[in-house]
C-alpha positions in Angstrom: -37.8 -43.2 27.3 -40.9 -41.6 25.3 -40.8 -39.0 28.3 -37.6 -37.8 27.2 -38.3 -37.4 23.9 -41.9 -35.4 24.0 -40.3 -33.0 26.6 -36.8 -31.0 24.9 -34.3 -30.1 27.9 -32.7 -27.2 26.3 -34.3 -24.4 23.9 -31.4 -23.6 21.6 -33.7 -20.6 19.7 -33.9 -17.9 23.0 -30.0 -18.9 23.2 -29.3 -17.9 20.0 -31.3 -15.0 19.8 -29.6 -13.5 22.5 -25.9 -14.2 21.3 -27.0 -12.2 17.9 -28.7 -9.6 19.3 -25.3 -9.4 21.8 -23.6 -9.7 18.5 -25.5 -6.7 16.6 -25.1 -4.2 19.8 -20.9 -5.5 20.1 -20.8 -3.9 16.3 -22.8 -1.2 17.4 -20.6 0.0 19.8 -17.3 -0.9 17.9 -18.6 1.8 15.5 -19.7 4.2 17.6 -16.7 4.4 19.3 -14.5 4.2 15.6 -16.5 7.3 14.5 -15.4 9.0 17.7 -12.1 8.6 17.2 -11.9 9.4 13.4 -14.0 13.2 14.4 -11.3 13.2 17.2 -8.4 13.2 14.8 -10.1 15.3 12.2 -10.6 17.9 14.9 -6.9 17.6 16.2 -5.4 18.2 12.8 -7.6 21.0 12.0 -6.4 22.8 14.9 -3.1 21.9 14.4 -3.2 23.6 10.7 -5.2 26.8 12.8 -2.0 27.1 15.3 -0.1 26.6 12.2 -1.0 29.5 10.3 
């Protein structure tokens, strides 16, 4: 029983780490690809309002 104790089966800090750093780089990309899109649009209207004229 005092074997079990003295050594720890699962290492919760590595886990966790890893989950925010997934976290952090899942945001990343979520922006990344929202600031695409809005220059996308931006681009599409402004030629739009070119044609237009």
């Amino acid at each position: 029983m005092l074997l079990n104790s003295l050594i720890p089966l699962v290492n919760w800090n590595l886990g966790t780490g890893i989950i925010m750093f997934f976290g952090l780089v899942c945001i990343a990309l979520m922006l990344i690809v929202h600031n695409m899109i809005s220059k996308g649009k931006k681009e599409e209207s402004v030629k739009k309002d070119d044609a237009e004229r």
